[in-house]
Every structure is written in structure tokens, then in C-alpha cells.
N, C-alpha and C positions, 0 to 999 in steps of 0.2 A: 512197244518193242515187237518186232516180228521173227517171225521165225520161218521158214521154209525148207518142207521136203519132199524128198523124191522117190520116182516109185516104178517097179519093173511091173506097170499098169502104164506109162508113157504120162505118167502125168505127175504135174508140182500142187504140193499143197501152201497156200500159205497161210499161217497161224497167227494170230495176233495175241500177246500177254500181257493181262492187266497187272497189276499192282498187289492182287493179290495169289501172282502165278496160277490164273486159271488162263487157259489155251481155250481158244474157241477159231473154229476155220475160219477164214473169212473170204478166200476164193479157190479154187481148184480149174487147174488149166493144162489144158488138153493141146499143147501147139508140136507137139514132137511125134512123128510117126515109129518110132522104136523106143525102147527103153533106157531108163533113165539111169547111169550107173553110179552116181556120184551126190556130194553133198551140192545144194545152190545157196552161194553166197548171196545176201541182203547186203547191199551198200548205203546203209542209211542215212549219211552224211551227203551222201549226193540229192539233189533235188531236180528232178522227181527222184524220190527213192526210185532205186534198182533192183534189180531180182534177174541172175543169170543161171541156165542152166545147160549141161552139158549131157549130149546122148549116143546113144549108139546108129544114132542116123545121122553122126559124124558131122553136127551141128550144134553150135552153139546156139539159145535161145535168149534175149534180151526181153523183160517183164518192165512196165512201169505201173501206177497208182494212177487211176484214171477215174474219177467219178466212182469214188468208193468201191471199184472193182479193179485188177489186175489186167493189164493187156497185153500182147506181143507186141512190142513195141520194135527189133528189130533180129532178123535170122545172119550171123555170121556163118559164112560157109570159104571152105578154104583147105580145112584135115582130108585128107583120103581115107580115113577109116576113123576110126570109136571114138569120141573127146570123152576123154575119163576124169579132166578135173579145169575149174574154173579160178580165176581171184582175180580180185579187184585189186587195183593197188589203195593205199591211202586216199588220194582224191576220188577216186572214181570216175577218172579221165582214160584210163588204163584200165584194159581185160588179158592176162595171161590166160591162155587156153594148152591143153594138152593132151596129147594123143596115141591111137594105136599106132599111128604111122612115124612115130619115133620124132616128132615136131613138138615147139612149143611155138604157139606165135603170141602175135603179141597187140594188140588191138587198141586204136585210140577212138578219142570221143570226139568228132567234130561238130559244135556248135552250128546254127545259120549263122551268116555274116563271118565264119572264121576268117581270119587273116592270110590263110595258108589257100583257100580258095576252093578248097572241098565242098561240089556240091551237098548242099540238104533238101529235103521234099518239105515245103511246109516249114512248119518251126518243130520240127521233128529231129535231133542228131541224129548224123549219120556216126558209122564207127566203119573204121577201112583198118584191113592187116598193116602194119606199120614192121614188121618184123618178123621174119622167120627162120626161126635158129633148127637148124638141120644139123647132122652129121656129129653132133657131140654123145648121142647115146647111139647103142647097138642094139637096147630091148625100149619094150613098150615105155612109155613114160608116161606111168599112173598119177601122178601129184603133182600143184607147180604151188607158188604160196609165196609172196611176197612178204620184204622184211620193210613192216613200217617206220622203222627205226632209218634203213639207210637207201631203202632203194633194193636192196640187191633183190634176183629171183632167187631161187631152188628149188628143184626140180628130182623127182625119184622115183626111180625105176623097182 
């Protein structure tokens, strides 16, 4: 089981918990040049696991497992100001992102060889904005959090 947090040092920790609840670090990553304001989900269903985190240098950060250490695996950019909150949907094909600029967007995963024709580098997914919901909030929008049960988002200022 993993755990991962974040830190107004600009860096993620990630924790790994044995069986008998002891926490011991297992990587610390340095890919964000401002701070970090928010929790970062662990998608552990996904293979590779994921690890995203959101910052005040208005970027999303994408983490894989790579030879027993943690990598950047890819920088989503797109907000004009602070991303204050991250989530995965159920699969882990989908990334809600959220921000000071009063946006949520919305992020998919494209395989190599997708159907849809979206370049990849390598056998590396890419992830491209699929959706940018504007104009429904009038302040910052701190939170987004997907309901596993139907789909829906929600979102909160």
C-alpha cells in the first residue's frame, strides 16, 4: 500500500505500508518548481501505478514506478494559475484537475496505438485536456473528486 505526500518544500513523498502499519519513504521527488498545496492521489489500480500531484507553478505532475524508484513520467499544463486539487477517476484513464483560474479540466490517458490516433513518444502514454469546464464558478475552485459509484464530478469552492 502506498501513500504519498506533499510539501511547501516543492516536493512529494512517497510512503510505502507494510502489514504491520509501519511507513518507511521509499522515494522523494523534486519535479515541481513551487509549492505544493494539496493532497496527491495514488491510483493503484492503474498499471504502472500513478502518483499525480498538483502545484502552485499551475502544473500538474504525473509519477510512475520505475525500477524501484518513482519518475515524472508526464507535466500536464493548461491552468493559468495555482492547481489546488487532483483525482483520478475509477480507471485511471481520467485526471480531474482544479484551479485558481476558476477551471476544472479534465484529462485523458492515451495509450501507443490508441484508436483515436493521439500521438505517444515511445510506449510512454500521453494524457491531452479532453475538456474544460469554465464559466460555472465565480471563485477559486479548491476541490474536484469523482464519484466512483456513477461518474459524476464535484467540485468546491
Amino acid at each position: 500500500t502506498l501513500l504519498a505526500t506533499c510539501s511547501r518544500d516543492k516536493s512529494v513523498w512517497v510512503w510505502e505500508v507494510d502489514e504491520e502499519e509501519e511507513y518507511e519513504c521509499v522515494s522523494v521527488l523534486n519535479s515541481h518548481t513551487h509549492d505544493l498545496p494539496g493532497p496527491c492521489p495514488v491510483h493503484s489500480s492503474a498499471f504502472p501505478q500513478l502518483l499525480a500531484s498538483a502545484s502552485y507553478d499551475d502544473t500538474v505532475k504525473l509519477y510512475h514506478e520505475e525500477e524501484d524508484d518513482w519518475v515524472c513520467c508526464a507535466t500536464l499544463e493548461g491552468h493559468e494559475s495555482t492547481v489546488w486539487s487532483v483525482a483520478f477517476d475509477c480507471s485511471g484513464e481520467r485526471l480531474a484537475s482544479c484551479s485558481d483560474d476558476k477551471t476544472v479540466r479534465i484529462w485523458r490517458r492515451y495509450k501507443p496505438g490508441n484508436e483515436e490516433g493521439v500521438a505517444c513518444t515511445g510506449t510512454d502514454p500521453t494524457w491531452k485536456c479532453v475538456c474544460n469546464l469554465s464559466g460555472y464558478h465565480t471563485r477559486t475552485i479548491y476541490d474536484v473528486a469523482w464519484c466512483h459509484l456513477t461518474g459524476a464530478l464535484a467540485t468546491a469552492c
